[in-house]
C-alpha positions in Angstrom: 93.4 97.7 106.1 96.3 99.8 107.9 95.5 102.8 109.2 98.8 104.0 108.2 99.4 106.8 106.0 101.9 106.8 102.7 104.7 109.0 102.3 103.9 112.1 101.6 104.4 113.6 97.3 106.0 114.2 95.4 107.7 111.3 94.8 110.6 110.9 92.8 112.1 108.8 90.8 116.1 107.8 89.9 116.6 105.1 87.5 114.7 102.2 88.8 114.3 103.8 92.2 111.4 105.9 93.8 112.5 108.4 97.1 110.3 110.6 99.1 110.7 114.5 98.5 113.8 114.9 100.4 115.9 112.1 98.4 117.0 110.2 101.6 114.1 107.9 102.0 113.6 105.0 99.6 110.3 104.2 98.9 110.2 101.7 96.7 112.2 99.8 93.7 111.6 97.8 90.4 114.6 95.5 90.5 116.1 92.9 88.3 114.5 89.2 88.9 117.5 86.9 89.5 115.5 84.0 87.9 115.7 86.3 84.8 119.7 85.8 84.8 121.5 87.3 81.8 117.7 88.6 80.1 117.2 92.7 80.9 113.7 93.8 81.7 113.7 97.0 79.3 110.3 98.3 81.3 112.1 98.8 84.7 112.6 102.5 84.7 109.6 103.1 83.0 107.7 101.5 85.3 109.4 103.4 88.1 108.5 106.4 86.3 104.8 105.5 85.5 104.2 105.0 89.5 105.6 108.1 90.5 103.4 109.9 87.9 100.3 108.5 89.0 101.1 109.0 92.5 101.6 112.5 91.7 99.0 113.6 90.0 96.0 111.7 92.0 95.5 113.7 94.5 94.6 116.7 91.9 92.4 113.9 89.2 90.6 113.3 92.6 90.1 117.0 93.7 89.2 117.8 90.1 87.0 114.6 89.3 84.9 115.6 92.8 84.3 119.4 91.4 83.4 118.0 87.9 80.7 115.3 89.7 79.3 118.1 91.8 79.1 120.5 89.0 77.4 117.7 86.7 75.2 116.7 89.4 73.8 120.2 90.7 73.0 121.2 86.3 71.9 118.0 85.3 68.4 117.5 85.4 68.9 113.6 86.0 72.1 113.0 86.7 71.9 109.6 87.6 70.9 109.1 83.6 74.5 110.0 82.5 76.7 106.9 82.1 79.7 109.7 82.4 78.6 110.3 86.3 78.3 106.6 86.9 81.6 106.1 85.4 83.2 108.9 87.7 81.6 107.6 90.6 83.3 104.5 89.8 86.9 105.4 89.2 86.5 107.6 92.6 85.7 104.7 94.4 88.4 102.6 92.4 90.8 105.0 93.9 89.6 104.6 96.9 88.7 108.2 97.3 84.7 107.7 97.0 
């Protein structure tokens, strides 16, 4: 893996286009297939928009997953009991953030 960093949120999104915060830098599109030919993809600008909100918000799910985990571990008795902490530990590390 690169030890190169992504472009910095928020994100934005216009249409079927994703730009960095100052609008000049494109980051990233969900374009038309040509194999598709005459066919629409109705999702395109939805999709667009669903990256942009997940890019946005996981830096803050990740900050407030970690304080959740050490709250839950430090009051549990047995922490490693609760399927929930397991769980959380898992989606960390499935966001690469463990």
């Amino acid at each position: 893996m690169s030890d190169a960093k992504h472009t910095p949120t928020p994100w934005f999104v216009g249409g079927v286009t994703i730009w960095d915060t100052s609008g000049r830098s494109l980051i990233a599109e969900c374009p038309q297939p040509e194999w598709l030919g005459a066919r629409k993809l109705t999702n395109r600008e939805a999709n667009a928009a669903h990256i942009v909100k997940c890019v946005n918000a996981h830096d803050a799910f990740v900050a407030a997953l970690r304080d959740l985990l050490a709250r839950a571990e430090a009051e549990l008795a047995d922490p490693e009991d609760v399927w929930e902490v397991g769980a959380a530990h898992a989606a960390l590390a499935k966001a690469g953030a463990a």
